[in-house]
C-alpha positions in Angstrom: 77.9 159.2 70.3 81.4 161.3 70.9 81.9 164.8 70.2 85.0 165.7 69.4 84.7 169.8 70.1 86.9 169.3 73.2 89.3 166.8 73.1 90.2 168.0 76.4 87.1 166.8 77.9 86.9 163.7 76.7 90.7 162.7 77.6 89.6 163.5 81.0 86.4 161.8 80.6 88.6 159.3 79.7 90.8 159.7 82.9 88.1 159.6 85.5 86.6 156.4 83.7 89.8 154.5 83.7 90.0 155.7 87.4 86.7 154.3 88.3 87.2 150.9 86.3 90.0 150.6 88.8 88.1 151.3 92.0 85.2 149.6 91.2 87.3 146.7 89.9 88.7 146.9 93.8 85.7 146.8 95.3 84.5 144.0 93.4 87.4 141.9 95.1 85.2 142.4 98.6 84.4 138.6 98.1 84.4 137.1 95.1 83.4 133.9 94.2 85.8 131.0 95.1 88.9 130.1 92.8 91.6 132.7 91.4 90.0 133.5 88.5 87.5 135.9 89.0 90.7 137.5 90.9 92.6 137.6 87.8 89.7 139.2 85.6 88.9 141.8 88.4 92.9 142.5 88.0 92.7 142.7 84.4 89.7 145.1 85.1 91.8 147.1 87.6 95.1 147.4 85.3 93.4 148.0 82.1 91.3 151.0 84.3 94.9 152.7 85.3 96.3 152.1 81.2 93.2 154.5 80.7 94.2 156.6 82.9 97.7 156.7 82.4 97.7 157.4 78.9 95.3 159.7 79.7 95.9 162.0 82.1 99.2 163.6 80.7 97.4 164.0 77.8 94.6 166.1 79.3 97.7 167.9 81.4 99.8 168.3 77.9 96.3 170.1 76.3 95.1 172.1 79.6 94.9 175.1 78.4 92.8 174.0 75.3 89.3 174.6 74.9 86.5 173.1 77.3 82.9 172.6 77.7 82.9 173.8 80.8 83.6 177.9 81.2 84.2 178.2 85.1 81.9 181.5 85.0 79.4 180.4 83.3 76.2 178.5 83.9 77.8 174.9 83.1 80.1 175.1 86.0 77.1 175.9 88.1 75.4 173.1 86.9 78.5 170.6 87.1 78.8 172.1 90.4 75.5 170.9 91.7 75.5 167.8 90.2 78.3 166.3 92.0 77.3 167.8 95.0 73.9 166.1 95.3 75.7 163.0 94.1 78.0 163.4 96.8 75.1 163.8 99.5 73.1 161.6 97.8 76.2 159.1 98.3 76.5 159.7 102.0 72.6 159.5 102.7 72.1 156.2 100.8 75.5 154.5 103.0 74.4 155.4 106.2 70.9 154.8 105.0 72.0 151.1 104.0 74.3 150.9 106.9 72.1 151.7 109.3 69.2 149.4 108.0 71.2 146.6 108.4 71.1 146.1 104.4 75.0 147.1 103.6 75.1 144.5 101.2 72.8 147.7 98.8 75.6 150.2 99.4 77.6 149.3 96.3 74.6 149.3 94.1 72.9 152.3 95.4 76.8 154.1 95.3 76.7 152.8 91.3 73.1 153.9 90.9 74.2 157.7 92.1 77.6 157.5 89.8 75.6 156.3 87.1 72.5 158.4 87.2 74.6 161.4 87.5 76.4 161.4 84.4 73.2 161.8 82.5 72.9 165.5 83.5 77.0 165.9 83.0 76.3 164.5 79.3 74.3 167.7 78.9 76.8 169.7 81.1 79.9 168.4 78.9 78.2 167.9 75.9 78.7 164.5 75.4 76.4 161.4 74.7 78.1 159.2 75.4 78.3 160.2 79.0 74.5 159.6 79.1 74.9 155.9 77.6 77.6 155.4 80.5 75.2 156.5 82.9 72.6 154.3 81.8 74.1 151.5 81.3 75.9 151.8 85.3 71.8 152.5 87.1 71.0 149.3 84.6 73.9 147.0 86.1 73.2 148.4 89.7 69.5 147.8 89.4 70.4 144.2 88.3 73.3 143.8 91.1 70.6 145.0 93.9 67.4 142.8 93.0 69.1 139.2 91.7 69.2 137.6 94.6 72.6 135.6 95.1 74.2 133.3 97.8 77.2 132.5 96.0 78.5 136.6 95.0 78.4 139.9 96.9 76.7 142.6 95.1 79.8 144.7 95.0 81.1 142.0 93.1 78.5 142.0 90.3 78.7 145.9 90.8 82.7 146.0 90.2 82.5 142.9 87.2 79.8 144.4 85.0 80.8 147.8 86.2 84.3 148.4 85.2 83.8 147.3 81.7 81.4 150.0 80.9 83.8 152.5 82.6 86.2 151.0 80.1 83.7 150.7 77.3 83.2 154.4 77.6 86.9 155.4 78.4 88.4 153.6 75.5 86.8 155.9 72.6 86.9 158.6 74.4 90.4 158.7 74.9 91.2 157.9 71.1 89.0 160.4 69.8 90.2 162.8 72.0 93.7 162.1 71.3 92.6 162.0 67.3 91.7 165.4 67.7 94.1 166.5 69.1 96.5 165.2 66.8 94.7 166.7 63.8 94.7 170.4 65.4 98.1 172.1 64.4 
């Protein structure tokens, strides 16, 4: 499920994820349900997302000039390009989409949908499974947050709760076994 070829990659994989635990952990605090629990588990969420990431990033700056997936000539940083720029548009178009159909309450799901979806062509790019199981599972949780219907919760909540722990479910192993291998290289 994780290739360890370049650690590199995968301590940044593990970066971004910890990053987005946080964020989407934020955004789940749009409205949560009453009481200051579910504010103290989307905390959790959020501080657990930036221990990824702060473990993780001066690690990937540390090993920067090791070996990556991604050869900034080559045909993978063409396709990595491309990617995130129709996830980007895709993004904008499905907001103001949302937005301006009066349905806002879809713009977290359909935002999750995009992140999601678009890590299962970076798992290919990147050579990593495990980005493809992230993806997944994200269009899965978003596809749920958008269609249950639900008076008591926003769908940016369900979005950020379920969310953020598969950022972290996917962040977690990545950043050991990136940090594993780079510990056993000389």
């Amino acid at each position: 499920m994780i290739d360890d070829a370049y650690p590199r990659d995968l301590v940044m994989t593990a970066a971004i994820f910890g990053v987005a635990a946080f964020v989407w952990s934020g955004w789940a605090q749009e409205r949560p349900p009453r009481g200051v629990l579910w504010r103290v588990v989307l905390a959790v969420l959020g501080v657990a997302g930036l221990a990824v990431a702060g473990f993780a990033i001066p690690l990937a700056v540390r090993h920067w000039s090791t070996a990556t997936a991604i050869r900034f000539e080559g045909p993978a940083w063409v396709a990595y390009l491309v990617v995130v720029a129709i996830e980007v548009v895709a993004c904008i178009v499905l907001a103001v989409w949302a937005s301006r159909s009066g349905r806002s309450d879809l713009i977290a799901p359909l935002i999750l949908a995009v992140v999601g979806i678009h890590f299962i062509p970076l798992a290919f790019v990147f050579g990593q499974p495990i980005m493809a199981w992230t993806g997944v599972a994200l269009a899965v949780v978003a596809v749920v947050a958008a269609v249950i219907p639900s008076s008591d919760t926003t769908r940016s909540f369900r979005c950020g709760l379920i969310g953020a722990p598969v950022f972290l479910l996917a962040a977690v192993p990545s950043q050991v076994v990136g940090r594993a291998a780079f510990a056993a290289c000389p």
